[in-house]
N, C-alpha and C positions, 0 to 999 in steps of 0.2 A: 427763317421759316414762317414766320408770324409776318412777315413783313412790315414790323415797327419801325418810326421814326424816331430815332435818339441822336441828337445833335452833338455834336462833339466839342467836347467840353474844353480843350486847348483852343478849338473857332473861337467861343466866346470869353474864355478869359483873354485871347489876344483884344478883342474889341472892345472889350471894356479897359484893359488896363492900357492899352497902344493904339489904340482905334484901326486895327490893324485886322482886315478878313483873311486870312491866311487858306481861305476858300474862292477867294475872289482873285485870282494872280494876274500880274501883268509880264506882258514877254517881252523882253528884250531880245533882237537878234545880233547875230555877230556871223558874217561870213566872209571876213576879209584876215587874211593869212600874214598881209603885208606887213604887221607892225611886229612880230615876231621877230626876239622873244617879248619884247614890252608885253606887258598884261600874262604873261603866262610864266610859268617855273619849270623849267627842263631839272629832271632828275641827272644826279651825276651820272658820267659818262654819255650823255644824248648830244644828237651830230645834229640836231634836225637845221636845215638852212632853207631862205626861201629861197623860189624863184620863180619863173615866170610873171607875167603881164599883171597889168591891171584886171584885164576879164579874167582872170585864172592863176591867181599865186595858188602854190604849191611847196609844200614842205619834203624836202630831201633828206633821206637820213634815215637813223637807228634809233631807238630809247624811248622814252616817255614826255608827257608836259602837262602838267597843270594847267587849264585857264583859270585864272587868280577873280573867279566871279561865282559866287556860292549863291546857290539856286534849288527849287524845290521840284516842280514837276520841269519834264523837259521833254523835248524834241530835240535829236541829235543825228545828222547823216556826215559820212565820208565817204570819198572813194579811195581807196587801197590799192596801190599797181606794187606787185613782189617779181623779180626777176626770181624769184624760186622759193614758190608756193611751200613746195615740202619741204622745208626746214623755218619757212616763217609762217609769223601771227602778223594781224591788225588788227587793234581792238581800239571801243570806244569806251570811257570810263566815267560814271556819276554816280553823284550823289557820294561822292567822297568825303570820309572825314580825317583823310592825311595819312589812312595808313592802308597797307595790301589787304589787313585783315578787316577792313571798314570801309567799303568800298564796292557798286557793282560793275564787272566789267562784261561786255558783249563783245566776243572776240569771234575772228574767221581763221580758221586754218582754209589747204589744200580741202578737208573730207567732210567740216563739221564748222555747224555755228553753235557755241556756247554761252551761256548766259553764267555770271558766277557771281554768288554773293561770299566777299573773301576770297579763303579756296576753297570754296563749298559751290559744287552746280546744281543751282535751281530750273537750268530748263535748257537742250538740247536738242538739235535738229540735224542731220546727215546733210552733206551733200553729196547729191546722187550724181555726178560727172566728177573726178577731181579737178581741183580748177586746176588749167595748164598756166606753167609757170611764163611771167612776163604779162600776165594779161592784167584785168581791172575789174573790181567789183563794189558795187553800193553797199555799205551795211548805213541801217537808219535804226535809230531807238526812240520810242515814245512811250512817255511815265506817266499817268496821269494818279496821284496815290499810290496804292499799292499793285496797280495791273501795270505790266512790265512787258512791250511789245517790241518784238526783235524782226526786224525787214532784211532779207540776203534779194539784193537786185529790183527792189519792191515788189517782194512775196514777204505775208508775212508768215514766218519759220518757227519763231515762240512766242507764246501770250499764257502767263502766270502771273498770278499773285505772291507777292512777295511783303511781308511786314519786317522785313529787317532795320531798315530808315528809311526812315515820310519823313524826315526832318531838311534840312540845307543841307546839300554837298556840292564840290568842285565838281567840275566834268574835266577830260585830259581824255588823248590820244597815247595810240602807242604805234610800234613799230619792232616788233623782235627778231631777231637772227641775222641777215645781210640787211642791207641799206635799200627801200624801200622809199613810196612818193605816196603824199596823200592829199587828194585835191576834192574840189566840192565841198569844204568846209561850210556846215550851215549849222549852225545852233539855237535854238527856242530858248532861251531860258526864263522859267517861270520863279516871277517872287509876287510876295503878297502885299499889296497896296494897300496906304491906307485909303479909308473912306469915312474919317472922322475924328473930332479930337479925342482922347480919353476919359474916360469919366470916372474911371474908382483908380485910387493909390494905392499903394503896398498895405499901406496900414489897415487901409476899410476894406484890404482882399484879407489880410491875414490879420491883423489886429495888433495889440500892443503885449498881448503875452500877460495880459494882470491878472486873470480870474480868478488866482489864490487871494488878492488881497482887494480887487475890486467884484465885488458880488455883483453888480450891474453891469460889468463886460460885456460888449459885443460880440468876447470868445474871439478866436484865432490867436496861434502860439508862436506867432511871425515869423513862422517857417514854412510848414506844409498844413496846418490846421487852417481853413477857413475861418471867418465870419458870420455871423447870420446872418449879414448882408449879401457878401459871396458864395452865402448856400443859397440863398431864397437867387439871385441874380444869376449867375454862374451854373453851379453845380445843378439845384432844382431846375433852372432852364434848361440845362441838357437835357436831365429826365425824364420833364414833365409829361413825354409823350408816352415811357414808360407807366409812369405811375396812374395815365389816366387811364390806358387801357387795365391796370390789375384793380382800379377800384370797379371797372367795369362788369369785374367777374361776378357770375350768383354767388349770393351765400351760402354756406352750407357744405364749402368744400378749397382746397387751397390751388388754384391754378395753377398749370402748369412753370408758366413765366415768372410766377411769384417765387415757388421752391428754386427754380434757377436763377436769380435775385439773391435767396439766401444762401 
């Protein structure tokens, strides 16, 4: 509402302690089907098989797969052909961390595009024709943080904020009920490059834990307590846009952003 800058304090303890902008991502693509399964993990019971050409591998089959490549923001399209819509799904899945309940999937039926974090659905859209069965359609997903954009045919259908995980997850396809083809495999995946060597240790972010028996400690409890290094570096550099706007305020009264602070 104030429209402050407050930098995010995970950015900069990545760059200090990994030299690591985890704001800064590079993408790797992947749209070849061919080497399947190498690089990917089909859940038990999944038939998926390639085939087709070079211009156009495609995967045949029922079940789920992993790709074995954990990534943060993404870009993800398929296309989905169902000999019969009304009893199958296609969905796209990321930001996986290995379980159903940890996990978002963007799935299409016959009537509806669904977005789910777990089993829990964060965002929803009809299809107003049911798709007739035997046909094809695009779903494309694009994460950039927490805005979560869902594409049925490139229309986009949902766009929600979601903070469940901004951290790594796998991306993975599915295919549920008859056997099913999914071709146009194109994936974005974003991870955060470095841009430098490191500059603070564990020790000078968190300390050595002595200030019962060293009075001149630098402080931090080698765990989750900082330093006064990694307050003033770190922490106070998140803030510091915070703190200059509250010393900004008049005297004589407690601002509002200050009582939200305490």
């Amino acid at each position: 509402m104030r429209h402050l800058t407050v930098l995010d304090i995970n950015r900069l303890f990545n760059i200090h302690r990994a030299g690591v902008d985890v704001d800064k991502l590079s993408f790797i693509r992947d749209d070849n089907l061919a080497s399947y399964p190498s690089g990917w993990s089909p859940e038990t019971g999944t038939t998926f098989a390639v085939s087709g050409s070079p211009e156009q591998y495609t995967l045949k089959g029922r079940g789920a797969a992993m790709f074995n490549r954990a990534c943060q923001d993404v870009s993800l399209s398929a296309t989905f052909t169902m000999p019969s819509w009304s009893g199958q799904i296609g969905a796209i899945r990321y930001r996986s961390m290995g379980s159903g309940l940890s996990q978002y999937t963007a799935q299409v039926t016959a009537n509806q595009v669904l977005l789910y974090w777990g089993g829990t659905v964060i965002g929803r859209s009809a299809v107003y024709a049911a798709i007739p069965d035997g046909t094809s359609v695009s779903i494309k997903v694009t994460v950039r943080g927490a805005r979560h954009e869902v594409y049925l045919n490139g229309v986009n259908v949902i766009s929600v904020y979601d903070f469940n995980n901004l951290r790594f997850g796998k991306v993975g396809l599915v295919v549920s009920g008859a056997e099913g083809t999914i071709s146009n495999w194109v994936a974005n995946l974003g991870v955060p490059e470095a841009h430098g060597a490191p500059d603070l240790n564990d020790i000078e972010i968190y300390g050595l834990g002595d200030f019962g028996t060293n009075p001149g400690s630098v402080g931090g409890n080698t765990i989750n307590h900082p330093t006064k290094l990694a307050n003033a570096v770190i922490w106070g550099g998140a803030l510091s846009p915070l703190l200059q706007h509250i010393r900004s305020q008049p005297r004589g009264g407690m601002p509002a952003s200050t009582q939200a602070t305490h």
